[in-house]
N, CA, C and O atoms as a Maestro MAE file, in Angstrom:
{
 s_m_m2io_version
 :::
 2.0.0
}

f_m_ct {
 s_m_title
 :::
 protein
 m_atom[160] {
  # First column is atom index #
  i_m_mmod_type
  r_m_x_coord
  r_m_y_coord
  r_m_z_coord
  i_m_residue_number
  s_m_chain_name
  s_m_pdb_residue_name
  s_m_pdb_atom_name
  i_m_atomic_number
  :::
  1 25 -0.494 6.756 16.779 1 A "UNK " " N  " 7
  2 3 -0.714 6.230 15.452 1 A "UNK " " CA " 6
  3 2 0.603 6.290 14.687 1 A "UNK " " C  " 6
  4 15 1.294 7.299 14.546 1 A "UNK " " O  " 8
  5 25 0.872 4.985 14.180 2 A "UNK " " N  " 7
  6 3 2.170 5.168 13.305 2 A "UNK " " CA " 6
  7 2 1.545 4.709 11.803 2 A "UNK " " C  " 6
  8 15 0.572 4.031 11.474 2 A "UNK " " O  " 8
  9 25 2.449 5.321 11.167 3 A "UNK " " N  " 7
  10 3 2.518 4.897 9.679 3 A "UNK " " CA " 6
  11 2 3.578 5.044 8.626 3 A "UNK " " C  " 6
  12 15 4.123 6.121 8.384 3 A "UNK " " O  " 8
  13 25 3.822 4.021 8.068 4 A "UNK " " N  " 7
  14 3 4.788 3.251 7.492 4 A "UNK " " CA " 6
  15 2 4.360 3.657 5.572 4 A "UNK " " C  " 6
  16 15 3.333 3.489 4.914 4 A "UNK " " O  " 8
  17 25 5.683 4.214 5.242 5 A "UNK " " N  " 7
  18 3 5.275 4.024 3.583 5 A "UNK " " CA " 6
  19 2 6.408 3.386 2.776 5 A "UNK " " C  " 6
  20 15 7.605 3.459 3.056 5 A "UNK " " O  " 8
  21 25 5.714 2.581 1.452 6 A "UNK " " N  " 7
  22 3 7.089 1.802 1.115 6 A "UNK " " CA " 6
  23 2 6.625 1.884 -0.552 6 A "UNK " " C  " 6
  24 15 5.599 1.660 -1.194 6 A "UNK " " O  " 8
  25 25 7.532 2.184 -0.738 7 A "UNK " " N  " 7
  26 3 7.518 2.341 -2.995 7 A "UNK " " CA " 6
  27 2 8.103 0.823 -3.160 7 A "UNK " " C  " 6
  28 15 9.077 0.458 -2.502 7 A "UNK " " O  " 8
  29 25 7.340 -0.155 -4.220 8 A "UNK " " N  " 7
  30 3 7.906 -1.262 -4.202 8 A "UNK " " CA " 6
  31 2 7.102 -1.662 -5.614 8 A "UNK " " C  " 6
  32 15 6.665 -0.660 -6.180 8 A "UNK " " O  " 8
  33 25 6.800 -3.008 -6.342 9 A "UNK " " N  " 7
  34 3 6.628 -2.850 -7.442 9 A "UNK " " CA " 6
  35 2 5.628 -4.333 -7.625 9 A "UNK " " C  " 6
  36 15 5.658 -5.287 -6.848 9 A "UNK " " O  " 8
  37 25 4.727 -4.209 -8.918 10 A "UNK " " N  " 7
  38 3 3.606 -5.595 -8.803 10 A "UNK " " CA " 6
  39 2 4.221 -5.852 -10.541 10 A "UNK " " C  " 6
  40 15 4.702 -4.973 -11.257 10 A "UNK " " O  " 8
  41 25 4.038 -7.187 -10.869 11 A "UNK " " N  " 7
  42 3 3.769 -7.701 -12.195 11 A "UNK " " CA " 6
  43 2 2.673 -7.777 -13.022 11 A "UNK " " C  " 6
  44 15 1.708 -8.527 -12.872 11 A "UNK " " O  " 8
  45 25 2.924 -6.664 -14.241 12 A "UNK " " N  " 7
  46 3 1.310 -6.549 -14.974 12 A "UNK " " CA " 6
  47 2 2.359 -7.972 -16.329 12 A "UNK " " C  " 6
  48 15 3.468 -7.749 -16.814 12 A "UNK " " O  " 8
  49 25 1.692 -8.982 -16.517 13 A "UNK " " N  " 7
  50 3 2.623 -9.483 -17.488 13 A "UNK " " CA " 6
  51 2 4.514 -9.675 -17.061 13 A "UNK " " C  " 6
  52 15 5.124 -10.074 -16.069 13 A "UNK " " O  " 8
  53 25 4.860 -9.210 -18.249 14 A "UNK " " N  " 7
  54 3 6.185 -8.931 -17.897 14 A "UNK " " CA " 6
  55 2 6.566 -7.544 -17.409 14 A "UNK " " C  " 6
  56 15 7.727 -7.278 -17.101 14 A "UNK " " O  " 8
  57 25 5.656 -6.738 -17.349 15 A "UNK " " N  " 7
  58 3 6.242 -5.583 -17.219 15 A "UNK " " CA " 6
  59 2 5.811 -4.911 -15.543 15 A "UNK " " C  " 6
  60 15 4.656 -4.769 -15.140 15 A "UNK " " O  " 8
  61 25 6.810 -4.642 -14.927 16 A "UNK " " N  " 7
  62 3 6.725 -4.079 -13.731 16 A "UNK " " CA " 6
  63 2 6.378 -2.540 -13.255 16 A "UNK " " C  " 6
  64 15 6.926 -1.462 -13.485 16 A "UNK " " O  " 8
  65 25 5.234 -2.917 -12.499 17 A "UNK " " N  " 7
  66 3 4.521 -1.714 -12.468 17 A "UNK " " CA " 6
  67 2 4.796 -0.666 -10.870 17 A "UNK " " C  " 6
  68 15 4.606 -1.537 -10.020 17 A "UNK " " O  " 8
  69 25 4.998 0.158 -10.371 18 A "UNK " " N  " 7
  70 3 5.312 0.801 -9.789 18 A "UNK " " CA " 6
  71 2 4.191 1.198 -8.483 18 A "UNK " " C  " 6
  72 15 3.284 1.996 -8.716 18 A "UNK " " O  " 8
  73 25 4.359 0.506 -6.968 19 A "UNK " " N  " 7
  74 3 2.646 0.774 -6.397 19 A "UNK " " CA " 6
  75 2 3.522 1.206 -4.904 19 A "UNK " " C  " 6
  76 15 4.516 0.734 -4.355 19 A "UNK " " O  " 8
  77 25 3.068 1.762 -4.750 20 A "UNK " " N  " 7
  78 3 2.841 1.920 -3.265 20 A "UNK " " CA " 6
  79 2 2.066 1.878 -2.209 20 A "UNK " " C  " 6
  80 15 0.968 2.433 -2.188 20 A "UNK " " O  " 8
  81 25 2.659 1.077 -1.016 21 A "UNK " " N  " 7
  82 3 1.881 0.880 0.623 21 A "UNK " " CA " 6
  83 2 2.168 1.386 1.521 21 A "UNK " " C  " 6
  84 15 3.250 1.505 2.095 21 A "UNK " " O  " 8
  85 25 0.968 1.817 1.767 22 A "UNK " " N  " 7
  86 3 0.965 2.399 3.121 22 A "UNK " " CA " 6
  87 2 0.019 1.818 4.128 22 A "UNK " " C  " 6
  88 15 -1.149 1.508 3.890 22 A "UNK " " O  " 8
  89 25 0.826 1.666 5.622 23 A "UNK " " N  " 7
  90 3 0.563 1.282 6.270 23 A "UNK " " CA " 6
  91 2 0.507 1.829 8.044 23 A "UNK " " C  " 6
  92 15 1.455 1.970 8.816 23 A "UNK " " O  " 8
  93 25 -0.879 2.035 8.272 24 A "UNK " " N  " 7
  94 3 -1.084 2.599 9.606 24 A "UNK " " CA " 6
  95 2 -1.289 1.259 10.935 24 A "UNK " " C  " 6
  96 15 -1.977 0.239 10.986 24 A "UNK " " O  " 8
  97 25 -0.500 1.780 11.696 25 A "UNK " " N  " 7
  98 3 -0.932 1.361 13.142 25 A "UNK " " CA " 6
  99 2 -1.326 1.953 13.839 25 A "UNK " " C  " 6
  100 15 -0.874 3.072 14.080 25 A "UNK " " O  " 8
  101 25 -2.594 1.296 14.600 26 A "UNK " " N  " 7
  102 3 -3.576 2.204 15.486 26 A "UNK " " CA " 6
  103 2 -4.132 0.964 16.335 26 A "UNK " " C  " 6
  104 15 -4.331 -0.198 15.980 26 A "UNK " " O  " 8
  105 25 -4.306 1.548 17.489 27 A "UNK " " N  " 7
  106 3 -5.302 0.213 18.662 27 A "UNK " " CA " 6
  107 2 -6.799 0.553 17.733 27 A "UNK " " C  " 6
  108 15 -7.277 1.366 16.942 27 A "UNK " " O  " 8
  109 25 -7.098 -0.657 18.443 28 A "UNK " " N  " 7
  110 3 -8.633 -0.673 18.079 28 A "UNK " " CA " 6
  111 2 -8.774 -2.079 17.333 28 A "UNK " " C  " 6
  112 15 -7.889 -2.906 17.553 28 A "UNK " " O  " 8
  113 25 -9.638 -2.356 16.618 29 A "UNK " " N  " 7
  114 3 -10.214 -3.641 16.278 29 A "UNK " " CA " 6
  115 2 -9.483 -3.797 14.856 29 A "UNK " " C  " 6
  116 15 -9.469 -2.873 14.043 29 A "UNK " " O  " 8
  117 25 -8.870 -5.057 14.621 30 A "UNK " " N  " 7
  118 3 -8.403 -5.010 13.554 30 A "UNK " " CA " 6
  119 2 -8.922 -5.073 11.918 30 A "UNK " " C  " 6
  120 15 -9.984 -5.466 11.434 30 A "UNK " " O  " 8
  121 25 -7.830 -4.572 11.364 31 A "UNK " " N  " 7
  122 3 -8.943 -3.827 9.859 31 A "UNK " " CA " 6
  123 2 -7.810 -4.867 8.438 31 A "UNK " " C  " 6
  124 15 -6.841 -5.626 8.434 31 A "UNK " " O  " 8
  125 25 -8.573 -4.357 7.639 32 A "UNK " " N  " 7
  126 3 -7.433 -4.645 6.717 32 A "UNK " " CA " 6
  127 2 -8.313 -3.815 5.028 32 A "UNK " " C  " 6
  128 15 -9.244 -4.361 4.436 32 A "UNK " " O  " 8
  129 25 -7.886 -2.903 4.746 33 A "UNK " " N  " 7
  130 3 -8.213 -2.045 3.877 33 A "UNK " " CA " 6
  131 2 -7.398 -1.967 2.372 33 A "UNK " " C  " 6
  132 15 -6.217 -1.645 2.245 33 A "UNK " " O  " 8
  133 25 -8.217 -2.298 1.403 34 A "UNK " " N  " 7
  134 3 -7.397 -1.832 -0.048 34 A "UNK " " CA " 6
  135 2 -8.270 -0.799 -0.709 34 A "UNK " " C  " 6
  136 15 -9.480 -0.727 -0.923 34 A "UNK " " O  " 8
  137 25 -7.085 0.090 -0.994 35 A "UNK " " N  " 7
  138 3 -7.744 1.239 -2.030 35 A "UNK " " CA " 6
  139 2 -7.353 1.244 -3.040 35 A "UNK " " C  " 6
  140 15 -6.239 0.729 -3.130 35 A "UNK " " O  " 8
  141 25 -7.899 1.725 -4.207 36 A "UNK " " N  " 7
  142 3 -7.656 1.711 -5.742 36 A "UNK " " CA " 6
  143 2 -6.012 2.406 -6.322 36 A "UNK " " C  " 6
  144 15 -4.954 2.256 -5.710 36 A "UNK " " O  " 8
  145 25 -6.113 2.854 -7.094 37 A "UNK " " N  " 7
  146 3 -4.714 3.621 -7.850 37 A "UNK " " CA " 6
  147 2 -4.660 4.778 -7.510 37 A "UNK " " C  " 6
  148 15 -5.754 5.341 -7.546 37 A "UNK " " O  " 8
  149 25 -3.581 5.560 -7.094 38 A "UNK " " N  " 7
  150 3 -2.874 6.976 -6.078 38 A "UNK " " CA " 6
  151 2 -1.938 7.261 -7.105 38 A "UNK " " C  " 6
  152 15 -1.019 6.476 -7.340 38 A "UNK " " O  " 8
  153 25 -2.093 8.330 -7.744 39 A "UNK " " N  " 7
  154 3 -1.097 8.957 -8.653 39 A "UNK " " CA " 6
  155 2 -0.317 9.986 -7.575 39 A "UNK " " C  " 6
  156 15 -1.016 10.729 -6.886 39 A "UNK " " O  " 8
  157 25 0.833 10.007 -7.471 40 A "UNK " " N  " 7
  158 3 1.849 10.772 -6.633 40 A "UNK " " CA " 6
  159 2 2.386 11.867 -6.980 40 A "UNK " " C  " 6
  160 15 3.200 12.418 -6.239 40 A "UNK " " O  " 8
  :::
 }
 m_bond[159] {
  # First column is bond index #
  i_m_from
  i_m_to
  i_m_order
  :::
  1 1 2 1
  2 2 3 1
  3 3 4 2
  4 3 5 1
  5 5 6 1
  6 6 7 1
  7 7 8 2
  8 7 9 1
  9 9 10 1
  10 10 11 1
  11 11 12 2
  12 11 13 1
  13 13 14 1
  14 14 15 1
  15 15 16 2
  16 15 17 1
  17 17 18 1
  18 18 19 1
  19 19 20 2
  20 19 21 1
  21 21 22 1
  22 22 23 1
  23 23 24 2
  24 23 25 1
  25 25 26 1
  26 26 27 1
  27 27 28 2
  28 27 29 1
  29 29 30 1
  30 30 31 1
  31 31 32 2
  32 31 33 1
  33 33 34 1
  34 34 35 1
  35 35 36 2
  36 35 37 1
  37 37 38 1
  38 38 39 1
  39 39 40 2
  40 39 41 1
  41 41 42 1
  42 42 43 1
  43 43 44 2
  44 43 45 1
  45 45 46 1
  46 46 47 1
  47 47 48 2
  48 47 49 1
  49 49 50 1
  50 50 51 1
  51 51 52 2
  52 51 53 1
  53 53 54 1
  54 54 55 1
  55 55 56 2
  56 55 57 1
  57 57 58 1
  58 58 59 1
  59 59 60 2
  60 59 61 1
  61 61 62 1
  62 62 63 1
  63 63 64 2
  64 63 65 1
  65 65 66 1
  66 66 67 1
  67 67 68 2
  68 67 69 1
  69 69 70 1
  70 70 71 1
  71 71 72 2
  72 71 73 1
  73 73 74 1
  74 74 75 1
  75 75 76 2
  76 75 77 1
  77 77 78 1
  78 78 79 1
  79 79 80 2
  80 79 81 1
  81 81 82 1
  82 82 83 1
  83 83 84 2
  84 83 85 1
  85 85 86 1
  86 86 87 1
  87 87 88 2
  88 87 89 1
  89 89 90 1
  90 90 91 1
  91 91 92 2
  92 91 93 1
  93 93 94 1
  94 94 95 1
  95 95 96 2
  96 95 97 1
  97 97 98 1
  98 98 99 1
  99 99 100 2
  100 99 101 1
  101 101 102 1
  102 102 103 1
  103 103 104 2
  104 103 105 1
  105 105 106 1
  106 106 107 1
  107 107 108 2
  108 107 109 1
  109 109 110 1
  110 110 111 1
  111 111 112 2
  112 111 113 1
  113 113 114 1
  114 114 115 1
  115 115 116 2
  116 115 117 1
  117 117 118 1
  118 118 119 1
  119 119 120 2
  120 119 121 1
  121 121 122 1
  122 122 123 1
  123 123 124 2
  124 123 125 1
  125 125 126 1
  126 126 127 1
  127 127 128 2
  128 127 129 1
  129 129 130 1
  130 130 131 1
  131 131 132 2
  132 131 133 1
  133 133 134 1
  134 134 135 1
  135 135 136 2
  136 135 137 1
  137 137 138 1
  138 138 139 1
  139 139 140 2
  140 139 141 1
  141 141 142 1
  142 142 143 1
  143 143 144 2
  144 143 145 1
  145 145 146 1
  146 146 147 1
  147 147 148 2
  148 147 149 1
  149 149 150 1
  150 150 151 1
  151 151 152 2
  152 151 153 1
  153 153 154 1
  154 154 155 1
  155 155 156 2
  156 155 157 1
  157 157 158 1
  158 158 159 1
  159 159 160 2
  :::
 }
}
């Protein structure tokens, strides 16, 4: 299992908001998952 994390940024308006992804690789059937807001 690998997993990948990346700090990168979304547009609320003009103002740029701060999100992060993370991303796992694993065999098995493919997925595709979103979760809500992660305070760090």
């Amino acid at each position: 299992m690998t997993i990948a994390r990346i700090a990168t940024f979304a547009f609320s308006g003009i103002e740029a908001v701060p999100v992060g992804v993370e991303v796992q690789l694993a065999p098995g059937i493919p997925a595709f998952l979103i979760v809500g807001p992660v305070c760090n």
